[in-house]
C-alpha positions as MATLAB code, in Angstrom:
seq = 'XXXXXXXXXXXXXXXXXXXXXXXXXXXXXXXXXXXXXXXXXXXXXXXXXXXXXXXXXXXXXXXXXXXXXXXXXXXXXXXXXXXXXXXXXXXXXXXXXXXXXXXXXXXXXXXXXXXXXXXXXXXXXXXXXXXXXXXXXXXXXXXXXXXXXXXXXXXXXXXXXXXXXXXXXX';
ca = [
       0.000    0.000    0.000;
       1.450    3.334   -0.994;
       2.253    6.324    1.828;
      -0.715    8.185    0.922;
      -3.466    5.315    0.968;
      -2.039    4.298    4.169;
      -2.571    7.726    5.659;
      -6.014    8.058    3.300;
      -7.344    4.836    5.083;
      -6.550    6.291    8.699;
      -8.330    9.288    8.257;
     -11.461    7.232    6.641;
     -11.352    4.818    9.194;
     -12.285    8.364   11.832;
     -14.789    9.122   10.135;
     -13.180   13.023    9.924;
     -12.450   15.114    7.145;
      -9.173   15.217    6.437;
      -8.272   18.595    8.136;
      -5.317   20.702    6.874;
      -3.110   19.918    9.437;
      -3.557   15.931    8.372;
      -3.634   17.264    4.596;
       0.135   18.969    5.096;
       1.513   16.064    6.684;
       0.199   13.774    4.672;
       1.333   15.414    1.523;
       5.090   16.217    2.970;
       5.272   11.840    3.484;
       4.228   11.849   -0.016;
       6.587   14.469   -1.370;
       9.977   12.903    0.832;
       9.295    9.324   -0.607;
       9.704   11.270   -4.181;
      12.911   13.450   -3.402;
      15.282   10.527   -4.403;
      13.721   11.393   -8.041;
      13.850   14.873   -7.939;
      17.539   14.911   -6.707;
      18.685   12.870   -9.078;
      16.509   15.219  -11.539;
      18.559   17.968  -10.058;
      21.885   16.352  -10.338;
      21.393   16.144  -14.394;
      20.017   19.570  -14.190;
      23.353   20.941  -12.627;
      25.479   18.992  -15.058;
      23.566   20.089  -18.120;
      23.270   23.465  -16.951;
      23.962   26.052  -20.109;
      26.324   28.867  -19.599;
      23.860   31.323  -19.744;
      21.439   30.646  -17.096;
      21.126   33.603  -14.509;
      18.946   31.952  -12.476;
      16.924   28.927  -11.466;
      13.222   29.513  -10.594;
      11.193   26.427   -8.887;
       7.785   27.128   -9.667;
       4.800   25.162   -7.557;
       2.121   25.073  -10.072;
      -0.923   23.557   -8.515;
      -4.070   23.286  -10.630;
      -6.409   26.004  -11.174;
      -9.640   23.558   -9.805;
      -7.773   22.941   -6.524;
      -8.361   19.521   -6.317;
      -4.962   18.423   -5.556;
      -2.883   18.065   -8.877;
       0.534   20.286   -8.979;
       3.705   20.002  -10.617;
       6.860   21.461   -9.630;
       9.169   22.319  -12.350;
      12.336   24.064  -12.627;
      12.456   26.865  -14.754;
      15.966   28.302  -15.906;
      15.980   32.405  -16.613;
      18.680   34.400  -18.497;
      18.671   35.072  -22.597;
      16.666   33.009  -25.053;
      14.400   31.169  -22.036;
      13.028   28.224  -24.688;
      16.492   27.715  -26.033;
      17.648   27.436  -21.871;
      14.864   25.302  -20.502;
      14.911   23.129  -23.999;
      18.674   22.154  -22.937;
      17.670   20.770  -19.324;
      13.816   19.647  -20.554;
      14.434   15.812  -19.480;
      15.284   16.976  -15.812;
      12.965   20.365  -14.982;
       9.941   18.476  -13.319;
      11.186   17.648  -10.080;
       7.142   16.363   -9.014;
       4.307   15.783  -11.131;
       0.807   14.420  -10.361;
      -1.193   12.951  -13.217;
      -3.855   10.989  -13.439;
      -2.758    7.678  -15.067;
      -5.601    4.666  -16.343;
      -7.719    6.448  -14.002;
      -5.412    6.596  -11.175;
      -3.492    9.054   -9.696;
       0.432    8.789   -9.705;
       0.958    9.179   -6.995;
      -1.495    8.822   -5.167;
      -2.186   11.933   -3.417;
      -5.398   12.979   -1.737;
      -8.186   14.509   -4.136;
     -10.621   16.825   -3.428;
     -13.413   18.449   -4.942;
     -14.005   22.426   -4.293;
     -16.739   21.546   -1.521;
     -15.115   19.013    0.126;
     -12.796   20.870    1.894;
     -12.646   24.250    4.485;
      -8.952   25.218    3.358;
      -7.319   25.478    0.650;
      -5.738   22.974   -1.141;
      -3.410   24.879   -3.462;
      -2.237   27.106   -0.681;
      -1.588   23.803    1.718;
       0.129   22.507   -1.860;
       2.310   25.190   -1.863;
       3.136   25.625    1.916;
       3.856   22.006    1.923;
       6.307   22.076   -1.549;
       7.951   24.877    0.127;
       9.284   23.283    2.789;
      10.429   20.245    1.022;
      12.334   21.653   -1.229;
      13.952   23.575    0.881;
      14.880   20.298    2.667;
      16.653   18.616   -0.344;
      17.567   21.905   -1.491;
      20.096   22.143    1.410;
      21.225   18.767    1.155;
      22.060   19.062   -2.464;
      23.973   21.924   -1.862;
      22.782   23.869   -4.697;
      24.060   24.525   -8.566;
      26.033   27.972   -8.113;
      23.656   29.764   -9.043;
      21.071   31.775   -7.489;
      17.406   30.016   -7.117;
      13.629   31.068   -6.177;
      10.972   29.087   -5.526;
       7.432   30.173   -5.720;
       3.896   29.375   -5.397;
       2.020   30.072   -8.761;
      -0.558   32.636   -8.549;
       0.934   34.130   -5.203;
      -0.874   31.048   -3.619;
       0.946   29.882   -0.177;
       1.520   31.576    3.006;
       5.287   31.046    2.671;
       7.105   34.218    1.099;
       9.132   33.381   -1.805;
      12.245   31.866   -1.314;
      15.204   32.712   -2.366;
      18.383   31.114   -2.203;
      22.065   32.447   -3.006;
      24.826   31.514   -5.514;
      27.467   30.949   -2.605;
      25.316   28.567   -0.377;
      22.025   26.925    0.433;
      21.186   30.214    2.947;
      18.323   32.302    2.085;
      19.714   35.127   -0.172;
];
């Protein structure tokens, strides 16, 4: 059984809504199972890096509907953008949910807009936030400066931005 049915099942078996609290928690399990991926991603990324990146931005994109699907996708800035993000395209998603033969992959909670009392792409964000802040510093960076954001200003969390020199906040 998969992190987030296990945790799914222990809320249904309460009888509760899953509040936000069990939402965040559930989704960082989900998210920390899946940073072996996304550091190896990140690892590529670094060594396929073009000379004329500026920046890296981590964008949190969570879906419009707020049902629960996001991606998380590494976006490189400096001169010609498509011909920079074309050169690292294999390695730029560093989390994706999709809905696969009618399942999701992986399987995180889903929600429709009435189901909940928070939201979902602001508990997405929050959540994505933090755990990439927690690989972040244990990959050490590429050398160059990053941001990560929430799309659509959603999240509590500022944006964060980390230097060239270290994993600090800038």
């Amino acid at each position: 059984m998969s992190v987030a049915a296990d945790g799914i099942d222990k809320v249904m078996r309460t009888n509760k809504p899953m509040t936000e609290s069990d939402y965040k928690s559930l989704l960082l399990k989900i998210l920390r199972a899946h940073a072996p991926s996304a550091l190896e991603n990140l690892r590529h990324l670094k060594q396929n890096l073009p000379g004329k990146t500026h920046m890296l931005m981590i964008g949190i994109h969570p879906g419009q509907s707020e049902e629960g699907f996001f991606d998380i996708v590494v976006h490189l800035d400096g001169p010609d953008l498509y011909v920079l993000n074309k050169a690292v395209a294999p390695y730029r998603t560093l989390f994706e949910v999709q809905c696969i033969d009618g399942r999701m992959q992986p399987d995180v909670p889903m929600y429709g807009a009435e189901e909940v009392c928070f939201s979902v792409n602001d508990a997405i964000v929050d959540v994505s936030i933090e755990w990439i802040e927690q690989f972040w510093c244990e990959f050490g960076g590429v050398g160059l400066p990053a941001q990560v954001f929430g799309e659509e200003g959603y999240g509590a969390w500022p944006n964060a931005i980390y230097s060239a020199e270290n994993t600090q906040y800038a």
